[in-house]
N, C-alpha and C positions, 0 to 999 in steps of 0.2 A: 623496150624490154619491160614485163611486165615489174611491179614492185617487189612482188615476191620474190623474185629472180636473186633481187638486190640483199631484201632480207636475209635470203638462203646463204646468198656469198659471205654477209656478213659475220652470220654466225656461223658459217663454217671456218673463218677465220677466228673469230673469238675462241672457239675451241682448239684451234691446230695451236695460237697463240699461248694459251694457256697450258695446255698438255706440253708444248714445249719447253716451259718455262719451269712447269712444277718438280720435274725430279731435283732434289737436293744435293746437286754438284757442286764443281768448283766456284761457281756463280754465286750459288746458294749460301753457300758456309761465305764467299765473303760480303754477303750483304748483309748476315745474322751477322759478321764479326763488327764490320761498321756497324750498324744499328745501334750493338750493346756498346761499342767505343765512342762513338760520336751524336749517338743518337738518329731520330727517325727521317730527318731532311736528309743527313748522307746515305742512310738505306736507301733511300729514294732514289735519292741520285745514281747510283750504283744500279737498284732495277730498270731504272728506264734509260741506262746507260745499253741496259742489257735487252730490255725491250726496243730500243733502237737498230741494236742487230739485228733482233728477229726482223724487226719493219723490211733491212734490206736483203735480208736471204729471202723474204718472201715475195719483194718486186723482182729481184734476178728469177725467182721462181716462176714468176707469172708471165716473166717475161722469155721465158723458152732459155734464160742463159743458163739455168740451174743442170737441164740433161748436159746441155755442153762444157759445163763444168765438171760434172762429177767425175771422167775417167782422170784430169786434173786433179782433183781433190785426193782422189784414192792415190794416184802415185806417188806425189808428195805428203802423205798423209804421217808419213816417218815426221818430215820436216815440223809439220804443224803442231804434231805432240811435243816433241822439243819444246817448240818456242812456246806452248802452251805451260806445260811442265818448268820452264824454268822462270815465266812470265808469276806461277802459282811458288816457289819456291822465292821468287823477291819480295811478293806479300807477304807471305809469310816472316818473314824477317822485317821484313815493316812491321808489320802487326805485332811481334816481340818485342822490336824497341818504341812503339809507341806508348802514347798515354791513353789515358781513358778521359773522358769530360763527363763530366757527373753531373752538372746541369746546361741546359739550353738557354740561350740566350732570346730577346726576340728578335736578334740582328743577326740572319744569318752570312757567315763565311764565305762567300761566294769563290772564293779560290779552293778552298776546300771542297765546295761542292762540284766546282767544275774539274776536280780534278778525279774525284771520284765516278765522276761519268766520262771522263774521257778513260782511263783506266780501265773501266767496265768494257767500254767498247772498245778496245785493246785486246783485253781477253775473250772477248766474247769473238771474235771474229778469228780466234786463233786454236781456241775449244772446242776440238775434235768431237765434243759429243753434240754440241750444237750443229755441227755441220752435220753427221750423222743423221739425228734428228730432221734435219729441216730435208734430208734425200730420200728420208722416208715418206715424208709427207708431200713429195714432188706428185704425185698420182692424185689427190684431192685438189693439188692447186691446176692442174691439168683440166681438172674435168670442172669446171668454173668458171666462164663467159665473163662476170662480172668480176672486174680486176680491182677497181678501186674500193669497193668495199670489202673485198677479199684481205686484202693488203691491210686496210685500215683496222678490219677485224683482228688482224694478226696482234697489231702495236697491245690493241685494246685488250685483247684474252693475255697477253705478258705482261700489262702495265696492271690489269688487275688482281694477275698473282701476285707481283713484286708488291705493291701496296698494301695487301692481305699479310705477306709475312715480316716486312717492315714493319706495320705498324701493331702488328699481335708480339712481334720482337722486344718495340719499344713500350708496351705495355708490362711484360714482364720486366722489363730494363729497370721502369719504378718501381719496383718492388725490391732489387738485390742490392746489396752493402756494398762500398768501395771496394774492399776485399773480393767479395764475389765478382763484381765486375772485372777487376782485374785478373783471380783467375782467369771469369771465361774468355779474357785476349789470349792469357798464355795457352787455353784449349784450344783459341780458334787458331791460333797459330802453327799449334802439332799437329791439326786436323789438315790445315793448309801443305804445309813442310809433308804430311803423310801423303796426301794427295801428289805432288809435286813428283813426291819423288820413285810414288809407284807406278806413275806415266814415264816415266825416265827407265824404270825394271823391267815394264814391258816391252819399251820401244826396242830398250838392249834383248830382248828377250825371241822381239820377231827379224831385228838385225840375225842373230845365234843363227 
């Protein structure tokens, strides 16, 4: 297969990667909340918690299981907001009673960090809009011969958002007062808790 072939896959994944990754969802608001709470190593860990999903919604894709899943998805699709919705409503309340850290260390937390990306890929795999998402884009991975750099493009176009808004996050981070910092927990946490709970309004809404 010629090179190009390879290219084309590539960056047609770096783009689905990224468009997927970019709207400002549940994902989103908690990698700004960590960012400004913990700083920019747990943002990270958090997007590529989250760019780990996309990695495997876009192998199940490539690999023909994503058609065969989706009349699954949709029917359960009540269940997944739930567990979605109430997965964003425990963050939330984490994020209320946590603390903020005001400076970084050069030793980082590795339990902290891995806990932020297991977390991630928790909800990420349970975020109805991510699944959405990646069933719209089942027709680009379809028409794409070259799998592995398709895939790999995927990781790459979400590891490069998340990195982009982590670390523009934690740039602003040095600049704001303990106070500011703290409020922006208690915002990110109504923002969370709002989120949460207006997946919860719907789900009751298409139950009705």
């Amino acid at each position: 297969m010629p090179l190009s072939h390879y290219l084309a896959a590539l960056f047609s994944g770096i783009g689905i990667g990224f468009t997927v990754a970019a709207p400002i969802g549940p994902m989103g608001m908690l990698c700004i909340q960590r960012t400004l709470a913990s700083g920019v190593a747990t943002g990270l860990a958090t997007g590529f918690g989250a760019a780990t999903v996309h990695l495997a919604y876009s192998a199940f894709a490539v690999l023909g299981l994503g058609a065969l899943a989706q009349p699954w998805v949709e029917a359960n699709a009540v269940g997944f907001g739930i567990v979605s919705a109430l997965t964003l409503l425990w963050f939330a309340i984490r994020t209320h009673r946590g603390s903020v850290t005001l400076q970084e260390t050069g030793e980082f937390d590795r339990v902290r960090l891995a806990r932020a990306y297991l977390s991630a890929i928790a909800l990420g795999f349970t975020n109805p809009l991510t699944v959405i998402l990646f069933l719209a884009a089942l027709n680009a991975f379809s028409t794409q011969s070259a799998a592995a750099p398709l895939i790999a493009g995927v990781f790459v176009g979400s590891a490069v958002w998340w990195t982009m808004l982590s670390t523009t996050v934690a740039t602003a981070r040095s600049r704001l007062t303990p106070r500011m910092l703290s409020l922006s927990r208690r915002f990110a946490s109504l923002m969370l808790l709002g989120l949460g709970t207006t997946m919860l309004i719907r789900i009751a809404q298409r139950m009705l």
